[in-house]
N, C-alpha and C positions, 0 to 999 in steps of 0.2 A: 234565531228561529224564523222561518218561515220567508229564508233565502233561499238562492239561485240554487244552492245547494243539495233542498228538498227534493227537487225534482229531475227525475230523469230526461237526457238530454236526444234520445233515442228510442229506440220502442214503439210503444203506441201507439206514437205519429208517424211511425215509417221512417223516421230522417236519419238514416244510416249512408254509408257510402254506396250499395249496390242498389240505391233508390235514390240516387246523385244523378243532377244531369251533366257532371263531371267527371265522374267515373269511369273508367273502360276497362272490361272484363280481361284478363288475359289471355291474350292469344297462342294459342295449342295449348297442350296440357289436359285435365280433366278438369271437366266442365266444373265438378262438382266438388273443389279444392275451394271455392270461392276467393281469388286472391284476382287482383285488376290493379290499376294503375290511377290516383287520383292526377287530373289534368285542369285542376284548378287553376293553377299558378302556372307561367315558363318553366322547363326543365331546368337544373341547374349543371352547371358544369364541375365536376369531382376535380380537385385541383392536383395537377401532376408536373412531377419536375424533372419527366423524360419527354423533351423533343420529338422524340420518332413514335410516341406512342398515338394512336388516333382517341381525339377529343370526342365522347357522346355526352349526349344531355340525357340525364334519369330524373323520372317523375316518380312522387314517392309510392309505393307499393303498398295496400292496405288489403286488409279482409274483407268481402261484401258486409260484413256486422258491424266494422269499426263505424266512426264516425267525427265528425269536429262541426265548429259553428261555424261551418263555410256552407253546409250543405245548400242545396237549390233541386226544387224538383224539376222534374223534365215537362 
């Protein structure tokens, strides 16, 4: 009783990802899909065991509502 648990970790206070100063909305598409890219962290590189394929870094992909305890306002 009357843990971390209780309490929502989002909401009220705003501290969702599209209210991140990490955040970045997705480029083209409709605006209004709400999906961005969190750039908390370095991209990671997807491990592949073809040579000729080109290496990109992906940042993970989140909803404007999701959220985590990394958030930071802008």
């Amino acid at each position: 009783m009357g843990g971390m648990d209780d309490e929502p970790l989002s909401g009220e206070r705003g501290q969702a990802c599209g209210t991140c100063r990490f955040w970045k909305r997705a480029a083209g598409g409709d605006p209004r899909a709400g999906w961005g890219q969190c750039r908390r962290m370095p991209p990671t590189l997807p491990e592949m065991s073809d040579e000729k394929l080109v290496h990109v870094g992906v940042w993970p992909h989140t909803d404007v509502a999701d959220w985590c305890g990394e958030w930071e306002g802008t």
